[in-house]
C-alpha positions as CSV (number, residue, x, y, z in Angstrom):
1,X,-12.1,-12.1,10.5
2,X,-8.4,-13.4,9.3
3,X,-6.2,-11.2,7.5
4,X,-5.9,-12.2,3.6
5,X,-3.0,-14.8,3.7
6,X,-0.2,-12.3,1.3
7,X,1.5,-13.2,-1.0
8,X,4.7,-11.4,-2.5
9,X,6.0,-11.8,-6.5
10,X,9.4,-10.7,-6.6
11,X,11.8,-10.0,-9.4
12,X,14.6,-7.5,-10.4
13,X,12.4,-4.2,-11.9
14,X,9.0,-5.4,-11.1
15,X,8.0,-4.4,-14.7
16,X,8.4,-8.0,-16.6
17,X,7.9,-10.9,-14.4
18,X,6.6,-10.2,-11.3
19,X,3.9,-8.4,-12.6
20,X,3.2,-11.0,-15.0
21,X,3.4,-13.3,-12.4
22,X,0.8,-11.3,-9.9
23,X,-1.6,-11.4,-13.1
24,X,-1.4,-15.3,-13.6
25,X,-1.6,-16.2,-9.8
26,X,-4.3,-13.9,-8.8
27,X,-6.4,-15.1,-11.9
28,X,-5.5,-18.5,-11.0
29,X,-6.9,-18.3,-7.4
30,X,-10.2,-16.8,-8.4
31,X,-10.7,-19.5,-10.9
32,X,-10.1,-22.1,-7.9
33,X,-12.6,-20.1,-5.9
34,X,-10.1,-18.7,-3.3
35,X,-10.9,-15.2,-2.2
36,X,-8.4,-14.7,1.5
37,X,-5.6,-14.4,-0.9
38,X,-3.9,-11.1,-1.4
39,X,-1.3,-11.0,-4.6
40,X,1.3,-8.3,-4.9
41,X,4.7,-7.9,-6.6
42,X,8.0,-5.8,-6.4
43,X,11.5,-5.6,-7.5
44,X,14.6,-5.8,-5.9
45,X,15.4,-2.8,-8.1
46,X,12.5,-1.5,-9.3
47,X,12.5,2.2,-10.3
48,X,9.3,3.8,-8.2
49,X,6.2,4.1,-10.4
50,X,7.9,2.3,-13.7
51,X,5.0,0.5,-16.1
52,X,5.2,-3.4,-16.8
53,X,7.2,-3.6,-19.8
54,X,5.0,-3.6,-23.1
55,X,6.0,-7.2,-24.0
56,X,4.8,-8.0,-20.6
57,X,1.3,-6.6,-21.1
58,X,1.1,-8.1,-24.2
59,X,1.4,-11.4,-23.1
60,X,-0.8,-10.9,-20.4
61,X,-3.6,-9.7,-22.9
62,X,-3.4,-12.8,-25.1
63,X,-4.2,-14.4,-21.7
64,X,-6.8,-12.2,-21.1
65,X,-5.1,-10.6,-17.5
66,X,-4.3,-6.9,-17.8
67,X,-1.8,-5.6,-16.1
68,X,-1.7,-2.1,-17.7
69,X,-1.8,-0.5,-14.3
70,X,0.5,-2.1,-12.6
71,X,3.4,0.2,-11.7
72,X,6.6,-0.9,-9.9
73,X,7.6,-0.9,-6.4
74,X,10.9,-1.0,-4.7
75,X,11.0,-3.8,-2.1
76,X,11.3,-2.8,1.3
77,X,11.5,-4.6,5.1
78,X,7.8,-3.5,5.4
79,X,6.7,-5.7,2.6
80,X,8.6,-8.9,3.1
81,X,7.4,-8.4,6.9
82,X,3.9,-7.9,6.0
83,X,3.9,-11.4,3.4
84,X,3.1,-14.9,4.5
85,X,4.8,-16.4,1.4
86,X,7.4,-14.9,-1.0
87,X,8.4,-16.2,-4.4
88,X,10.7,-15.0,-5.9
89,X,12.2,-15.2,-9.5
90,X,16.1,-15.6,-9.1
91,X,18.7,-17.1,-6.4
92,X,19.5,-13.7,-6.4
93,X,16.0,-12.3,-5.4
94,X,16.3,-14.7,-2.4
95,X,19.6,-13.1,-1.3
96,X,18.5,-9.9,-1.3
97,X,15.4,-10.8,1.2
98,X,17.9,-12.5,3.1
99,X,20.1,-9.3,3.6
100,X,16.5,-7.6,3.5
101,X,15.7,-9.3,6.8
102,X,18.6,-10.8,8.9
103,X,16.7,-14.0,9.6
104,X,15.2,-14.1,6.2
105,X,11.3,-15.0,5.5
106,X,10.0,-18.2,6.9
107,X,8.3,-19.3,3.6
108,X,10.4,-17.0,1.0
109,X,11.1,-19.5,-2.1
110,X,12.6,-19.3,-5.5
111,X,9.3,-20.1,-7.8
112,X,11.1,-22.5,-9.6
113,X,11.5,-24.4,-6.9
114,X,7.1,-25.7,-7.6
115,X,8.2,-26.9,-11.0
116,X,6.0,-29.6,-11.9
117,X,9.0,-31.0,-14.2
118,X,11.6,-30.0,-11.8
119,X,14.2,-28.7,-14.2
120,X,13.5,-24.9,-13.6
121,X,15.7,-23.0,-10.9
122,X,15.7,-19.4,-11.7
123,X,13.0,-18.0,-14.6
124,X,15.0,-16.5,-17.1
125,X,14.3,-12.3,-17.2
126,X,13.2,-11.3,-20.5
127,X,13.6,-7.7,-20.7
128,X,15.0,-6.9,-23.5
129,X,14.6,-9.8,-25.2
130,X,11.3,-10.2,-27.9
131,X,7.8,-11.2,-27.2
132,X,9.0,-14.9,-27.4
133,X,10.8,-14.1,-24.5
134,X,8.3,-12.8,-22.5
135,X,6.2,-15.9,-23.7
136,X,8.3,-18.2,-22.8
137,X,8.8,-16.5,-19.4
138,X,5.0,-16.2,-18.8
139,X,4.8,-20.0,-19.4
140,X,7.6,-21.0,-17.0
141,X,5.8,-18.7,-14.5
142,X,2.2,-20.4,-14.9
143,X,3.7,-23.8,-15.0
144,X,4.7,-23.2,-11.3
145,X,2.0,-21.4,-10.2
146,X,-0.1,-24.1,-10.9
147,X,1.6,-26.0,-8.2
148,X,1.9,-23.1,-5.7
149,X,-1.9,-23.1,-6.3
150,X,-1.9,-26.9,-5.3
151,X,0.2,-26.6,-2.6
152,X,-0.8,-23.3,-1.0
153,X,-2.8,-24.6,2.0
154,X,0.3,-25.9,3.5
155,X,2.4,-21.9,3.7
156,X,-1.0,-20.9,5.9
């Protein structure tokens, strides 16, 4: 049998929107009846072990995903090698897997890139911020999913 097809959710401490962004796109895949998918997430500067950020879980809960035990991971080569597709949050998050892996990733994207209005680039980080934040963040983040969703049969 095939290997899951992987996918990667990166962001800067794996603790706000990565996680959050894991959550949503593994939900939205079992609703669309896809089970050879494989969601994971990790930070570019995660601290080892950290939990999502209670903001994060919060917003998760209202949409009925719980992420409580999700605990950060540092990215490594291992990871990105091991991915078929990698979104990432942030110009910045795509940098970093460039210098990760000489070549880079063959399908490593900035999320905001599956827009469906096209006027995100990088979503915003809301640590720190209040629970709007993280709302508002969470939405941004589903809005693009639901493309990725649409679209994923063509990263395979």
């Amino acid at each position: 049998m095939a290997h899951s097809f992987r996918i990667l959710m990166i962001c800067t401490g794996n603790i706000c929107r990565s996680p959050m962004a894991e959550g949503l796109l593994r939900r939205m895949l079992a609703e669309s009846g896809r089970t050879d998918y494989a969601v994971s997430s990790a930070g570019t500067h995660a601290l080892h072990g950290q939990p999502a950020e209670a903001p994060a879980v919060s917003v998760m809960a209202s949409r009925g995903i719980d992420i409580r035990a999700h605990r950060a991971r540092r990215l490594n080569k291992g990871m990105l090698k091991a991915a078929d597709l990698v979104l990432v949050m942030e110009e910045m998050h795509l940098r970093f897997v460039r210098r990760l892996l000489l070549f880079g990733h063959r399908h490593a994207y900035r999320l905001g890139r599956f827009d469906p209005d096209g006027v995100v680039n990088d979503i915003p980080d809301p640590i720190g911020g209040d629970e709007q934040a993280y709302v508002a963040s969470a939405a941004m983040i589903a809005a693009c999913l639901t493309e990725v969703v649409g679209q994923i049969e063509t990263y395979r």
